[in-house]
N, C-alpha and C positions, 0 to 999 in steps of 0.2 A: 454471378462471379463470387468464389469466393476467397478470402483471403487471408493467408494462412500469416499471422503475425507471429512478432516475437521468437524468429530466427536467431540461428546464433550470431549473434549482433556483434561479438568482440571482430571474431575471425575477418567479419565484412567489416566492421571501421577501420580495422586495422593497413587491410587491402585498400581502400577507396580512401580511407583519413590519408593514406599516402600521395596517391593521387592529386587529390585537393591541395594538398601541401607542395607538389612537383609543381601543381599549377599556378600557384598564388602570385610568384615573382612573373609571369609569362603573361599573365589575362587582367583586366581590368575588374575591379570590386565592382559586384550586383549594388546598381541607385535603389534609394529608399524606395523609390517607383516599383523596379521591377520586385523586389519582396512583396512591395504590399499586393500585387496583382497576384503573385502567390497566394498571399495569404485569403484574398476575394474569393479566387477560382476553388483552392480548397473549400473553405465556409461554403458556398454557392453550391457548392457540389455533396457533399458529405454530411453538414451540421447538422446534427440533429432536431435544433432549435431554431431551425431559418426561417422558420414563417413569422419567429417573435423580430426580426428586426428587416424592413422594408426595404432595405438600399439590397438586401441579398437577395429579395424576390426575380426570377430571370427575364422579366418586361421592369427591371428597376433600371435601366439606362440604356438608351438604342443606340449609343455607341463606343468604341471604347475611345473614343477620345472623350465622349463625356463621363463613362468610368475611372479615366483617368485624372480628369477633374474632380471628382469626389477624391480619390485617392491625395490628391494631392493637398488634402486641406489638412490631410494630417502628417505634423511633423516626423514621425517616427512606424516601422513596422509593429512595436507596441502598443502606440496609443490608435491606430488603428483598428487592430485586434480587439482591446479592450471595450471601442465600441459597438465592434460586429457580434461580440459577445451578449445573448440574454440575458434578464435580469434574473432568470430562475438559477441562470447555469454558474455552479461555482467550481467546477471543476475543470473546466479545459487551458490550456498552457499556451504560450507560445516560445520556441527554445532558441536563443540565439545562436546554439555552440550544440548543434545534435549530437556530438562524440559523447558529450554529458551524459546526455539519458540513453544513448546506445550504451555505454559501461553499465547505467543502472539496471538497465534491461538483462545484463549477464549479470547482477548484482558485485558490481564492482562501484568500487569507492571512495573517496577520500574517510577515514575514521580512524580515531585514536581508540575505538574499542568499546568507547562506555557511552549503553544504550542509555537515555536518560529522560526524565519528566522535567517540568519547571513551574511552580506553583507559588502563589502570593503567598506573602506570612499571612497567619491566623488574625494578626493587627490591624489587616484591611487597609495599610501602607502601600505604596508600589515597592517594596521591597520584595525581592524574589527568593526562593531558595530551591535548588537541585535535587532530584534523588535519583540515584543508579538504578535501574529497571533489570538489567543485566549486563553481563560482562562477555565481549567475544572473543577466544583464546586467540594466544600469538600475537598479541596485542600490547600496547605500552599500557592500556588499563590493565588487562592480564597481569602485566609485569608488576607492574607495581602494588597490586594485591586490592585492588577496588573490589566491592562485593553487592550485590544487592540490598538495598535497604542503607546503603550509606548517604549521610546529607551532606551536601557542600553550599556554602553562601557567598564566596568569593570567587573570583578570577583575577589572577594576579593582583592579589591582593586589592579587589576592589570588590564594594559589595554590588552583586548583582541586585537592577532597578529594571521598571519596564521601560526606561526609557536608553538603558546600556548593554541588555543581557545581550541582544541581537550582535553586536559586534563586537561585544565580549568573548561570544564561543564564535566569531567564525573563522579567528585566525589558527593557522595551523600547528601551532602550540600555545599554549595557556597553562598555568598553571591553578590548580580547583586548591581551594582552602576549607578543610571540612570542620563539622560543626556538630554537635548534638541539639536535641529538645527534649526541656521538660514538662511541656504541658504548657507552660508561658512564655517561657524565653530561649530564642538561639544562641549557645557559648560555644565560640571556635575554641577546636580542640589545639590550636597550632600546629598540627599534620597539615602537610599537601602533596600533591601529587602532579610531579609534571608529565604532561601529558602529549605526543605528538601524534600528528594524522599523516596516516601511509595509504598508498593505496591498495585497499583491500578487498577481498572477495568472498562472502557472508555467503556460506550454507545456512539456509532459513530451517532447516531442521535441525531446532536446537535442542531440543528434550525428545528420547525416546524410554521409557518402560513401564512395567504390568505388575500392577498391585495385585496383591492376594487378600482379601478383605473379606471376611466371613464367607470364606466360599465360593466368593467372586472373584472373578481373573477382571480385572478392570485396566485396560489400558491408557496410558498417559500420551499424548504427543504434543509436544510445545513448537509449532513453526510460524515463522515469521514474517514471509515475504512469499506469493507465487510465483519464482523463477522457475522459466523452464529451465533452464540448466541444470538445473537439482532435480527435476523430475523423478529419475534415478535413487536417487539419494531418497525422497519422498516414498518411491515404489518397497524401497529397499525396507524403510520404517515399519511398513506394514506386513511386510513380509517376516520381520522379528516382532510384529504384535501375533501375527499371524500362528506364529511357531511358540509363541509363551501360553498360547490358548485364549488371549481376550476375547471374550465375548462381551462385551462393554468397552466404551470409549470415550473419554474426558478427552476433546479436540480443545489444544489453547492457542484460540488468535486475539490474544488480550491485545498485542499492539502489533499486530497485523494491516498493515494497512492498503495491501491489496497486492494487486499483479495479474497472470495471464486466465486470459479466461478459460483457455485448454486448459489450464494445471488444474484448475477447480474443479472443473466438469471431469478430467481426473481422480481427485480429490472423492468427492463426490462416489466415484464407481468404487473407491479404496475402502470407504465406509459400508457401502451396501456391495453393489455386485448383484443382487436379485432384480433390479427391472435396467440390464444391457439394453438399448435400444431405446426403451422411451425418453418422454421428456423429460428434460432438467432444467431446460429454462426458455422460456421464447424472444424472440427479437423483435423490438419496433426503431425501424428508420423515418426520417423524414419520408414526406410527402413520393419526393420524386425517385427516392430510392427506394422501398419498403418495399415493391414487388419484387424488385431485381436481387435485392439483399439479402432480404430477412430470411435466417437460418432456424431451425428450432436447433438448440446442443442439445444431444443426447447422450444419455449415460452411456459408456463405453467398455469395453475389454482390453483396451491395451495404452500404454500409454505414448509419447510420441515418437520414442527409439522404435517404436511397433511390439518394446516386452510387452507379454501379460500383466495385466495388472492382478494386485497381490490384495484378494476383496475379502472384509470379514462379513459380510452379509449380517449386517449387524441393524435390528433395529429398533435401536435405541441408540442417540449420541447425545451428548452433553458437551455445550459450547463456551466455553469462557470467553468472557467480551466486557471493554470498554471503549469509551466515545473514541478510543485510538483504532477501533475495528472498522475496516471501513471497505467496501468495494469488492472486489471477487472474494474476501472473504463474508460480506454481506450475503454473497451470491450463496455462500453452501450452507447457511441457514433457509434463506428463503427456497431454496430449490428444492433442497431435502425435506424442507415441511411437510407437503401436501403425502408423502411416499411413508416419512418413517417419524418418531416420537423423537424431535427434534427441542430439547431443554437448555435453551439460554440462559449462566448463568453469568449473573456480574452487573453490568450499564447497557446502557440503550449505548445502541451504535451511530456510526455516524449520520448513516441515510445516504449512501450513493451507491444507485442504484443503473447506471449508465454505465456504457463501454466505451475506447477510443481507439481508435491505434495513429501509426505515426505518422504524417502527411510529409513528404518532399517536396521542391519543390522542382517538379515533372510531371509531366502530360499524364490527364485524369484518363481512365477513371484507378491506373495503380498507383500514381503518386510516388515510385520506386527510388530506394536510397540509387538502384546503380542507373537510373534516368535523371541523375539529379542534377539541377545547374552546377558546374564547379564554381560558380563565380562570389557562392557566398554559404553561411552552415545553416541557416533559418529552418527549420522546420515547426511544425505543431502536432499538441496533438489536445485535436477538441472532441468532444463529445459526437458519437457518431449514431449512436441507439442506446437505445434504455430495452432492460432486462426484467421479465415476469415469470416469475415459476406457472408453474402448469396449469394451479387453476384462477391465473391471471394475476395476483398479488404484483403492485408496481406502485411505484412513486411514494414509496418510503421517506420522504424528505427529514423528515423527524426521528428518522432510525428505525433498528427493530429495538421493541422491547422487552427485556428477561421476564419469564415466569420466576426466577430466584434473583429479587434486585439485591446488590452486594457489591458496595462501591469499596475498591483499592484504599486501604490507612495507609497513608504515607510514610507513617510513623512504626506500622507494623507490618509490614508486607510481607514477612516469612519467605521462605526458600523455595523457588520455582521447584516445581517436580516433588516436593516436600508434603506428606499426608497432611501434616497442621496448616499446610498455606492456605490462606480462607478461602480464596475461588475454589482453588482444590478442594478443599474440606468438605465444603458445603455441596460439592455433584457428588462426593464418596458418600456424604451421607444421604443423600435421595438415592442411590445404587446400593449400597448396600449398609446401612445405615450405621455407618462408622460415626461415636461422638465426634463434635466438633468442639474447637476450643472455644471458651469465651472470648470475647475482646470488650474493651471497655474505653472509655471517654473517647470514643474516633469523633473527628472534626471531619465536614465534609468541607473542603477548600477548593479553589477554583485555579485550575490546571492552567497556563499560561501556552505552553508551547513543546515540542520537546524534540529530541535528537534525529527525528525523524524528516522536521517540516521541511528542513531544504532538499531532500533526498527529490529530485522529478519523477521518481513514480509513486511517492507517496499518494494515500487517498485516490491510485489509477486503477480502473480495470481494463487490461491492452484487450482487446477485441480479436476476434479473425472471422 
């Protein structure tokens, strides 16, 4: 079986969130009971980690009324889940409100615009402070002229702590109070900036263009998120790297933090294009699944409208990455390795190395949104295989690690797409050995959280 995820998700919530909605007043709400049975049958069937927890082995209860009795010890479809869940696994979800991560899945969203980091002061206080990573146009950050590399310490007017930032930013307007550093001390400048969240729909291809560098045509591409939706949009990048003559590629998935595993293995054929057909990456399932599942993805020719795809047969890439890299963007370092001169620059990543996609609840083995009970929105999406390039590389847990280690200054982070900006700088000068600037007193500080965490596909790679 195999299973083509990551559909356009809008068009179907839209049709079926109606449904649901027609039926709410008419049907009786799903008991905690019948989720959690959900949530058993899925695990039991799909997890990838089943054999780490006993009660989902399939001789673990000879009936369901005694399944049901297990089931029943837990108060909530949450804190069930949490215990059906591994101790290895830190990546699988359970959603109460599937509409949620179907928008995320078309990259739709609640955002006021400004992508952002959240880091302890230098004082080793739990005081926190903000910095703008980038800005996404048509936006109230847009508007109001936020930039990269600005600081903010406040939220209406209070200063951000680890014990208020969380609920500080997740109301849907705030107002940020920004700030400078000198080396010692944060002085608000008395600027702010109000700020609202709309719902918005993020094209992850945010930088496209092609240096000319002693000679070299060197390509830039800054993308953000693997939605298939943008596919297109993605094909399209390369197709104007393609036509500027790149023969080099600076790929930036600094805070990238995942998405479909088609768009990679896409991805993937856009950079090379010389080995169509072979492997890109192999599949391992559980126990009971792994014959019937496991797929190798192979490099491809087209992407999933059925265009050609638009390949620079390029072999040499250069990867900007920090600990925000995570997941099918993991995938097109480790995959590309073994084929072509694959140069990480920046942080070790995050280390997920696993696939999911998204479980209904509806008779296995499709688990289908349009077989889904109307009686309640619960779905999941846990961990279903772990992903190994060709010649087996898996279980990354600790990340990949840069051959150019070159952690983000908060203080200096220069201009995305900008020749002086350090990650940049520094793959322009191993290509074609453009000076790099100095930088001086960088403090290495420890990142808190950032604009991304509540996002439900962050840190996901959707499977098919």
């Amino acid at each position: 079986m195999k299973r083509k995820i990551f559909i356009p998700f809008l068009a179907i919530s839209m049709l079926f969130g109606s449904c649901f909605e027609d039926l709410d007043d008419n049907i009786q709400q799903a008991s905690n009971i019948d989720i959690q049975n959900f949530i058993y049958r899925g695990l039991n069937y799909y997890y990838l980690y089943k054999a780490d927890t006993p009660e989902l082995a399939n001789d673990a209860f000879s009936s369901q009324d005694e399944l049901d009795g297990f089931l029943k010890k837990y108060d909530s479809p949450e804190s069930l889940f949490d215990y059906l869940k591994s101790p290895q696994d830190r990546f699988s979800n359970l959603y109460s409100d599937f509409r949620v991560i179907e928008d995320a899945l078309s990259g739709i969203s609640l955002s006021n615009g400004m992508a952002f980091g959240l880091v302890y002061y230098p004082d080793k206080s739990d005081n926190i402070f903000g910095y703008v990573r980038y800005v996404l146009p048509n936006t109230d950050a847009a508007t109001q002229g936020l930039k990269r590399g600005d600081i903010f310490t406040t939220i209406d007017g209070q200063q951000m702590t680890r014990a208020n930032y969380s609920d500080l930013l997740a109301a849907n307007s705030y107002t940020i109070g920004f700030a400078t550093y000198d080396g010692v001390n944060f002085t608000p400048t008395g600027e702010t900036a109000l700020l609202n969240k709309i719902q918005y729909t993020e094209n992850p291809v945010y930088k496209v263009k092609t240096f000319d560098i002693n000679g070299e045509k060197i390509g830039y591409l800054m993308y953000n998120a693997f939605i298939k939706d943008y596919d297109e949009a993605l094909n399209d990048a390369f197709a104007q790297l393609k036509a500027e003559g790149a023969t080099n590629l600076v790929l930036d998935l600094r805070y990238n933090g995942g998405g479909a595993v088609e768009t990679a293995t896409d991805l993937a054929s856009m950079i090379t294009g010389q080995f169509n057909g072979k492997v890109f990456y192999k599949q391992y399932w559980n126990e009971d699944r792994q014959a019937e599942n496991a797929r190798d993805g192979l490099f491809d020719a087209s992407i999933s409208s059925g265009a050609p795809i638009n390949s620079l047969n390029l072999s040499n890439v250069y990867v900007l990455t920090t600990k925000r890299t995570a997941s099918a963007s993991e995938l097109i370092i480790n995959g590309l390795n073994p084929y072509i001169n694959t140069i990480q620059v920046g942080d070790t990543t995050t280390g997920k190395f696993q696939a999911s996609f998204l479980l209904y609840d509806a008779p296995a083995p499709v688990f289908s949104r349009q077989e889904a009970n109307p009686t309640h929105y619960y779905a999941m999406l846990p961990l279903v295989f772990k992903t190994a390039n060709v010649a087996g590389n898996t279980d990354f847990v600790d990340g990949l690690f840069p051959q150019i280690n070159l952690k983000e200054d908060y203080f200096n982070l220069g201009q995305l797409g900008d020749e002086n900006e350090p990650l940049l700088a520094a793959a322009l000068f191993e290509i074609a050995g453009k000076p790099m600037p100095l930088h001086t007193n960088f403090k290495v500080l420890k990142e808190v959280s950032d604009s991304n965490v509540d996002s439900p596909i962050n840190e996901k790679m959707i499977g098919n």
